[in-house]
DODO-488026 format. One line per field, with one value per residue (C-alpha): x, y, z; residue in three letters. Coordinates in nm, 3 decimals. Layout:
<atoms>
xx c(X|...)
yy c(Y|...)
zz c(Z|...)
residu c(Ala|...)
</atoms>
This chain:
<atoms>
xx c(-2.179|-2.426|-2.472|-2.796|-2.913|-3.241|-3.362|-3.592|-3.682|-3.986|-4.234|-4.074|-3.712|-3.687|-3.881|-3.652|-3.352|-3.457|-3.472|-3.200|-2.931|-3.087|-3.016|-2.655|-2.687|-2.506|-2.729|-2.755|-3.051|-3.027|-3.329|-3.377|-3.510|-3.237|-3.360|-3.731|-4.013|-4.289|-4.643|-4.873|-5.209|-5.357|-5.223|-5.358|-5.168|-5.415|-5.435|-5.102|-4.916|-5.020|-4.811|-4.555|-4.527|-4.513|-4.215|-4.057|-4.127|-4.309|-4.715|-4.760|-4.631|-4.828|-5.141|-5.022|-5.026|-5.313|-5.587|-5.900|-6.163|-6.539|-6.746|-6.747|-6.981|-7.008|-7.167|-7.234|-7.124|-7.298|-7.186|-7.496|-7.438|-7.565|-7.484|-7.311|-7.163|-7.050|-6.933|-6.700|-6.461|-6.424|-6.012|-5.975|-6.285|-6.492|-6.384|-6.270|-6.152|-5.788|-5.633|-5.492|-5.502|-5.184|-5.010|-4.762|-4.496|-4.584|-4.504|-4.192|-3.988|-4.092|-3.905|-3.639|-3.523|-3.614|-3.399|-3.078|-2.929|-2.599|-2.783|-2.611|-2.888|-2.747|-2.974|-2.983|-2.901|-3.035|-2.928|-2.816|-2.720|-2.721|-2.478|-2.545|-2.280|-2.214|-2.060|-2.305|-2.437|-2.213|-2.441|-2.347|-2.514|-2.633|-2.339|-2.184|-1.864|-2.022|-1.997|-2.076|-2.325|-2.460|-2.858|-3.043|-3.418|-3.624|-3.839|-3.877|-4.253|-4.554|-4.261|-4.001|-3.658|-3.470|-3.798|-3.711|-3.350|-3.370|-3.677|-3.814|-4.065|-4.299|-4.601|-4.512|-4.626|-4.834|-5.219|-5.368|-5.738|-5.761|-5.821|-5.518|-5.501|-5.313|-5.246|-5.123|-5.152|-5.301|-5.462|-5.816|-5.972|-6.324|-6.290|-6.351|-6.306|-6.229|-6.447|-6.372|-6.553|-6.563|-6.700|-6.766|-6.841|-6.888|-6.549|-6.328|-6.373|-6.164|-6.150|-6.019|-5.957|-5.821|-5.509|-5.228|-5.524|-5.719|-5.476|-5.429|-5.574|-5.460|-5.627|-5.700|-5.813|-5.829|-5.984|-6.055|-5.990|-6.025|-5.753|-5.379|-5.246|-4.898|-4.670|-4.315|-4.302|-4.053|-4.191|-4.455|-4.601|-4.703|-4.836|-5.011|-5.095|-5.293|-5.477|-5.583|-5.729|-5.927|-6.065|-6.146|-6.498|-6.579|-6.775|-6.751|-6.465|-6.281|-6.140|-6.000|-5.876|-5.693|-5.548|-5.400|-5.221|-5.035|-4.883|-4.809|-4.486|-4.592|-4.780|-4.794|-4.939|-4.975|-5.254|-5.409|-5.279|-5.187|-4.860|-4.921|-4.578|-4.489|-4.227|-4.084|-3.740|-3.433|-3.139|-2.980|-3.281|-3.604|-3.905|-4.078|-4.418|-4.555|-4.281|-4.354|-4.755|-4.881|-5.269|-5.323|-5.464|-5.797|-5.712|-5.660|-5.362|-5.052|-4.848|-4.972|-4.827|-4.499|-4.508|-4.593|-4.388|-4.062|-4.119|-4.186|-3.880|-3.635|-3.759|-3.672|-3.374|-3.228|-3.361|-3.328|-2.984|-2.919|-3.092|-3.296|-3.488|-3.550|-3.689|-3.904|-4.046|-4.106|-4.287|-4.463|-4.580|-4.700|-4.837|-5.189|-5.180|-5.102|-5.428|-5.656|-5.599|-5.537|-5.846|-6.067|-6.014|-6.367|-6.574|-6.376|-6.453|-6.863|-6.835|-6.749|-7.058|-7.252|-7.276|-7.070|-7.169|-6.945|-6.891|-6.596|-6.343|-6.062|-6.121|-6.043|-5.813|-5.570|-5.536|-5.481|-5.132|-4.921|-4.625|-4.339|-4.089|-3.780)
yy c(14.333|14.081|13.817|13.600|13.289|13.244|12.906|12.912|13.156|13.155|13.452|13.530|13.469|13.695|13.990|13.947|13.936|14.274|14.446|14.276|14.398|14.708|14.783|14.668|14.295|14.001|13.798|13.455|13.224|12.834|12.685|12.334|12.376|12.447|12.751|13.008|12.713|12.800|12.716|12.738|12.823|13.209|13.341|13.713|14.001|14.183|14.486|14.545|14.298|14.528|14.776|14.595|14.509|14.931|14.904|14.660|14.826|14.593|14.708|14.877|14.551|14.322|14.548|14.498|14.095|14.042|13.804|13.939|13.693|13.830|13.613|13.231|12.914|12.595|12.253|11.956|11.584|11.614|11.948|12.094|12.494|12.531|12.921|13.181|13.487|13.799|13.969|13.733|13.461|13.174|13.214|13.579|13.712|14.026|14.150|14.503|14.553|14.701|14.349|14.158|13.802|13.681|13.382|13.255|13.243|13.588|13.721|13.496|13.587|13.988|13.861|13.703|14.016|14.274|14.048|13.926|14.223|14.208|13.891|13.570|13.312|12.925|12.703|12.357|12.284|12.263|12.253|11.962|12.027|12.371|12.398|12.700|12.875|13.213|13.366|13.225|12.909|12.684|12.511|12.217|12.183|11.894|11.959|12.311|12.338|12.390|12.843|13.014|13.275|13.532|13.416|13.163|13.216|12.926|13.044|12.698|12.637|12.405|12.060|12.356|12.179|12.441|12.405|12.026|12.066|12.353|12.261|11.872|11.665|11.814|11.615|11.825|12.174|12.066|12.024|11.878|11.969|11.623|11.777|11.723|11.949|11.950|12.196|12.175|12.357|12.230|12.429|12.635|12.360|12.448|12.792|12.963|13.345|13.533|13.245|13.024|12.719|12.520|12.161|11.899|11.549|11.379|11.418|11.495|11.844|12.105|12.396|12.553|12.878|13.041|13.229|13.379|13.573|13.250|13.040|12.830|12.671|12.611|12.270|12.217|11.848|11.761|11.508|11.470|11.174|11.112|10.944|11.087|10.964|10.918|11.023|11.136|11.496|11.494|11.184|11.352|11.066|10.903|11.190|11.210|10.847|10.959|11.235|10.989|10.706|11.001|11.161|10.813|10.836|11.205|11.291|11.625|11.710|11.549|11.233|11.476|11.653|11.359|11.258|11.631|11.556|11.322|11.528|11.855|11.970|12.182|11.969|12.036|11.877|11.926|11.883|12.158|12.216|12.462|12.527|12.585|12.743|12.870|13.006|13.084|13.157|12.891|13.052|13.272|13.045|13.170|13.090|13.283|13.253|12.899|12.765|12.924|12.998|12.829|12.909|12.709|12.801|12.784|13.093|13.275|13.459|13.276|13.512|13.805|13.655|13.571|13.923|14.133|13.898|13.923|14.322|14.299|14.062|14.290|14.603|14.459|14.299|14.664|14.854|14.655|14.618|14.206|13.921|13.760|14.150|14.124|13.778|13.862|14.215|14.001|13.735|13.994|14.206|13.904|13.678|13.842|13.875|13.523|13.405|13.649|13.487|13.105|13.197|13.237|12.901|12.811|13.086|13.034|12.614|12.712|12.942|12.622|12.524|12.804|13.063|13.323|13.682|14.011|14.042|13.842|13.863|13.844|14.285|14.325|14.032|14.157|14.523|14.371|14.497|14.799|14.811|14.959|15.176|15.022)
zz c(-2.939|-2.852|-3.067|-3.123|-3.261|-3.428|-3.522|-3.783|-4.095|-4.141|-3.965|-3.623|-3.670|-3.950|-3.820|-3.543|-3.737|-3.872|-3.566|-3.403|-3.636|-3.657|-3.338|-3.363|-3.240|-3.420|-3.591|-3.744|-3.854|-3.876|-4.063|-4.155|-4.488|-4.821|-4.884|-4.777|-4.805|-5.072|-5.004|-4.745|-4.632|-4.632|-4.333|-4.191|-4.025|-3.786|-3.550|-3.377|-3.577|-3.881|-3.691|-3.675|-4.076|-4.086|-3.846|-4.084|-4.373|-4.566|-4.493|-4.849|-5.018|-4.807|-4.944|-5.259|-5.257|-5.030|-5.109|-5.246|-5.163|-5.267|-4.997|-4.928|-4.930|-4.684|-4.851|-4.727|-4.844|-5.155|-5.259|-5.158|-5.001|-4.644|-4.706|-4.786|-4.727|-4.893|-4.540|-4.383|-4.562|-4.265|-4.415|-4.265|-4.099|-4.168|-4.551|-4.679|-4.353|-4.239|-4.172|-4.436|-4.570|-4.753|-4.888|-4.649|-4.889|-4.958|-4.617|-4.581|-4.904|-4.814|-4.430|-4.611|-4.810|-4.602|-4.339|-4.470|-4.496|-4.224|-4.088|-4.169|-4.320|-4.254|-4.449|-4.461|-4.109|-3.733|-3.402|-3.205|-2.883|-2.626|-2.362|-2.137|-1.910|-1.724|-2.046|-2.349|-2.523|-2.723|-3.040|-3.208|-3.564|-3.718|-4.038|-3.913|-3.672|-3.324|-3.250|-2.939|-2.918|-2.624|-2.690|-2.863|-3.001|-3.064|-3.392|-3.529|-3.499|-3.310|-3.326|-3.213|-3.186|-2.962|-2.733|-2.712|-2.626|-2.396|-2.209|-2.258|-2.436|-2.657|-2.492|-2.197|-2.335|-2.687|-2.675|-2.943|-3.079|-3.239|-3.583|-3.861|-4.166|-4.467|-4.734|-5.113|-5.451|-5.793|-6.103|-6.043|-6.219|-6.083|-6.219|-5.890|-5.934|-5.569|-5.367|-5.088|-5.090|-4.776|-4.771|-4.490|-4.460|-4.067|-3.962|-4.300|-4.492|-4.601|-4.827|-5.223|-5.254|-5.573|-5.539|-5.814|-5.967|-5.998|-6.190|-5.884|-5.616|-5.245|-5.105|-4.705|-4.674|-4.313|-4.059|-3.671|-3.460|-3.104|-3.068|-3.092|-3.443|-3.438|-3.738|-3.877|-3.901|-4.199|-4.363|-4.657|-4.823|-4.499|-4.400|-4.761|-4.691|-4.370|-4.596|-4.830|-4.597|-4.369|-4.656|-4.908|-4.810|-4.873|-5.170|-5.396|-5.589|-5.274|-5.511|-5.736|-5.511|-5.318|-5.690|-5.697|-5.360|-5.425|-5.711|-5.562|-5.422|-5.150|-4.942|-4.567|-4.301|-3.925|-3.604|-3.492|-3.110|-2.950|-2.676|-2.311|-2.113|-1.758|-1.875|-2.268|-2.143|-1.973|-1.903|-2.240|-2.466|-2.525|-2.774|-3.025|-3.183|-3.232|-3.041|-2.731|-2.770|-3.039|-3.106|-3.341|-3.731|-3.571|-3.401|-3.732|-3.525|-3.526|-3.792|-3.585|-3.271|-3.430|-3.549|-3.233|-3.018|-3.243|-3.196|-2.844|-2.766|-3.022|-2.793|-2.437|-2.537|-2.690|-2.375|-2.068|-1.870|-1.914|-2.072|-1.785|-1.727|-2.099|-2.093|-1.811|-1.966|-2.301|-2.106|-1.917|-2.184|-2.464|-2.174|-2.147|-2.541|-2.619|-2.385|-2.548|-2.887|-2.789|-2.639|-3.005|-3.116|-2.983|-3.132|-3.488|-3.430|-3.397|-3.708|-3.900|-3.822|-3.861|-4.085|-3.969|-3.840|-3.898|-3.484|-3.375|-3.056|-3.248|-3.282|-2.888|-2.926|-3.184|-3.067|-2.691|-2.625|-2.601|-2.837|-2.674|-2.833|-3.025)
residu c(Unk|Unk|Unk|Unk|Unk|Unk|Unk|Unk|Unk|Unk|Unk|Unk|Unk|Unk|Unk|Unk|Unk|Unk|Unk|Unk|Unk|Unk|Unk|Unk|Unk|Unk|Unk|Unk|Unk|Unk|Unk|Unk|Unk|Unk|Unk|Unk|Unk|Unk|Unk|Unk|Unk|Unk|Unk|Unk|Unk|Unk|Unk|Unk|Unk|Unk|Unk|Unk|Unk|Unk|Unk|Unk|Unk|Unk|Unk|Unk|Unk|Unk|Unk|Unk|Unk|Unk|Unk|Unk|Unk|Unk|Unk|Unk|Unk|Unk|Unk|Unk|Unk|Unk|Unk|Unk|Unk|Unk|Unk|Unk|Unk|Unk|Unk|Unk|Unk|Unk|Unk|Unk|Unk|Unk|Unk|Unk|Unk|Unk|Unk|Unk|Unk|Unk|Unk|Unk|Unk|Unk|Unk|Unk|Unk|Unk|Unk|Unk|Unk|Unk|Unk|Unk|Unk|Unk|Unk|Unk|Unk|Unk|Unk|Unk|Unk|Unk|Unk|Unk|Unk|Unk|Unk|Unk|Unk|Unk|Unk|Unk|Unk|Unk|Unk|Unk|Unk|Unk|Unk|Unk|Unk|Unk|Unk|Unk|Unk|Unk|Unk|Unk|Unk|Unk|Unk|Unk|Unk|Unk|Unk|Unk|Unk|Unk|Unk|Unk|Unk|Unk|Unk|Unk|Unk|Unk|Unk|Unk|Unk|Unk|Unk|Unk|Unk|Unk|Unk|Unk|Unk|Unk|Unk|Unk|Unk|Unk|Unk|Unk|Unk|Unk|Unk|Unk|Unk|Unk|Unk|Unk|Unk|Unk|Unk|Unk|Unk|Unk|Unk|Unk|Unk|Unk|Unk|Unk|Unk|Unk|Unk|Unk|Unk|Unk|Unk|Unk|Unk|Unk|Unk|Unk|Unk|Unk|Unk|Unk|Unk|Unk|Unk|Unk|Unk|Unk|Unk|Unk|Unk|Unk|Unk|Unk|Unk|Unk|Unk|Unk|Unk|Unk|Unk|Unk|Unk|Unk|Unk|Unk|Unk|Unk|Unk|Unk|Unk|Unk|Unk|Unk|Unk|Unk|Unk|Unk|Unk|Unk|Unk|Unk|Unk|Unk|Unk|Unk|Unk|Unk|Unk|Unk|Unk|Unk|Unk|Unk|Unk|Unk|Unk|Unk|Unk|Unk|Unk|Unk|Unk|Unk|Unk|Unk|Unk|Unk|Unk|Unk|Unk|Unk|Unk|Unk|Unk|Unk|Unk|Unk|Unk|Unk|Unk|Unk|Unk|Unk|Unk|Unk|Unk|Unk|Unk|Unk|Unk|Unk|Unk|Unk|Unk|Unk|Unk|Unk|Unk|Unk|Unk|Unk|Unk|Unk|Unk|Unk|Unk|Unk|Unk|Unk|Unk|Unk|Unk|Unk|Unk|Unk|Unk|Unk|Unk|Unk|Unk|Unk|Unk|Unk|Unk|Unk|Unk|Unk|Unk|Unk|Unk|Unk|Unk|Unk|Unk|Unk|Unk|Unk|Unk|Unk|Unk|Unk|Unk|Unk|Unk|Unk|Unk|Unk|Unk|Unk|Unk|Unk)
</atoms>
């Protein structure tokens, strides 16, 4: 029985845990965090990635919890509205569609329990060290005794750490957009019912959208800069700090909102970039999702990628005769995939600019690939 580890349990890791096991494979997942991490941005599950949640057995729940955003605005500095729109939501494109826009944590606790079954969760921890051979990998953990394993799967996201060890320097593979975006929760203090308001001031802006039927709001603040800014991943209130200094000068309900920041729990931050790869696969390693072909939340597709590619990878790894013919069909089959959506990051940047329309290439784009059987 072959036996696989997955770091990180967030999107991709889990869906692949799920089909993993089901098709008799050992699995385990190693994630970093104590325990599934709450918050997060709207995230949306599109074309054949909705597929996918059907495969998984979770589609008629993620109906159930999707968002249900009525139309939203743009201002400017002063809070004045440029437009608006009742067709498209800049969030999750063209509404009343088939797609569907849901909170992150939404999508990861459904994972989590449709997952764990059989699959052995390790939170809490994360991989040190990979040493490949002719018969497996032996891990070392940063608190767990060091185990052997047939595979490892780097699910662990845009600052992937199994990408690092089994394949070099982040710089090498990471392009960066030069835009930095944070997200947090607070109450629905501006009383907005089912509206996303979107707001932007020179180079600082963001967004509030009401979630939890409108008892809550989700914050993006964010900045650009044309020069790489340099900061611990794991350290929050710098990255707060950096929030707070890009964002002093913008006007609105932007103080308030800054004052909320510093108070919430779930804060997240991160650049928008996106990963570039020859290959996704060294030896028994490969990478999933953002940590092989990250598009970036500009893209609007990242979840979907995680979803299709934890499908595709599950499917070639059950069928095909040995791990590198697996790799290859996996690379192979996502490769054209992953360009088409990387690829929509510049039509989604001019609709922040301009109001947008209902036509959008992310309809070819998410429907651009041919599931195979599992």
């Amino acid at each position: 029985m072959t036996s696989v580890l997955i770091s990180g349990a967030s999107v991709g890791g889990p869906a692949l845990a799920f089909f993993l096991r089901r098709h008799g494979f050992t699995v385990t997942v190693v994630e970093r965090a104590p325990a599934p991490r709450p918050g997060g941005q709207a995230i949306d599950v599109r074309g054949a990635a909705l597929t996918v949640a059907e495969r998984l057995g979770v589609l008629a729940e993620l109906r159930g919890l999707r968002t249900h955003m009525k139309g939203t605005s743009m201002l400017d500095g002063d809070g004045n509205e440029l437009w608006r729109s009742t067709e498209v939501a800049l969030s999750s494109g063209r509404l009343g569609g088939d797609d569907i826009e849901v909170l992150r944590e939404d999508l990861t606790g459904l994972l989590h329990e449709r997952a764990r079954q059989d699959v052995e969760y390790v939170f809490g921890d994360s991989i040190t060290s990979l040493t490949q051979d002719e018969h497996g990998v032996r891990v070392t953990f940063e608190r767990s005794a060091p185990r052997a394993f047939d595979l490892v799967v780097g699910a662990d996201g845009l600052h992937s750490n199994v990408r690092g060890l089994a394949f070099g320097p982040e710089r090498e593979y990471v392009r960066h957009f030069g835009t930095y975006l944070s997200i947090f929760s607070t109450d629905n203090y501006l009383g907005l019912a089912d509206w996303q308001t979107w707001f932007n001031d020179g180079p600082a802006g963001g967004a509030v959208y009401p979630v939890r039927g409108n008892t809550e709001l989700r914050v993006n603040l964010g900045f650009q800069s044309e020069e790489p800014i340099e900061y611990d991943h794991r350290d929050v209130q710098a990255q707060k700090r950096l929030i707070a200094d890009h964002c002093a000068h913008v006007r609105w309900e932007v103080p308030r909102l800054l004052k909320a920041m510093w108070a919430a729990p779930d804060f997240y931050f991160d650049s928008m970039a996106q990963v570039h790869m020859d290959h996704w696969s060294a030896g028994r390693v490969t990478l999933l999702g953002d940590a092989g072909y990250c598009p970036s939340p500009l893209s609007g597709q990242g979840t979907s990628l995680a979803l299709v590619g934890a499908y595709v990878l599950a499917a070639e790894l059950s069928t095909a005769p040995n791990h590198e013919a697996a790799f290859a069909a996996y690379e192979a089959r996502m490769r054209p995939f992953v360009t088409l959506n990387q690829a929509l990051i510049e039509q989604n940047r001019e609709a922040m600019e301009h109001e947008p329309t209902e036509e959008s290439g992310v309809d070819h784009a998410k429907n651009a690939i041919r599931l195979p059987d599992l």
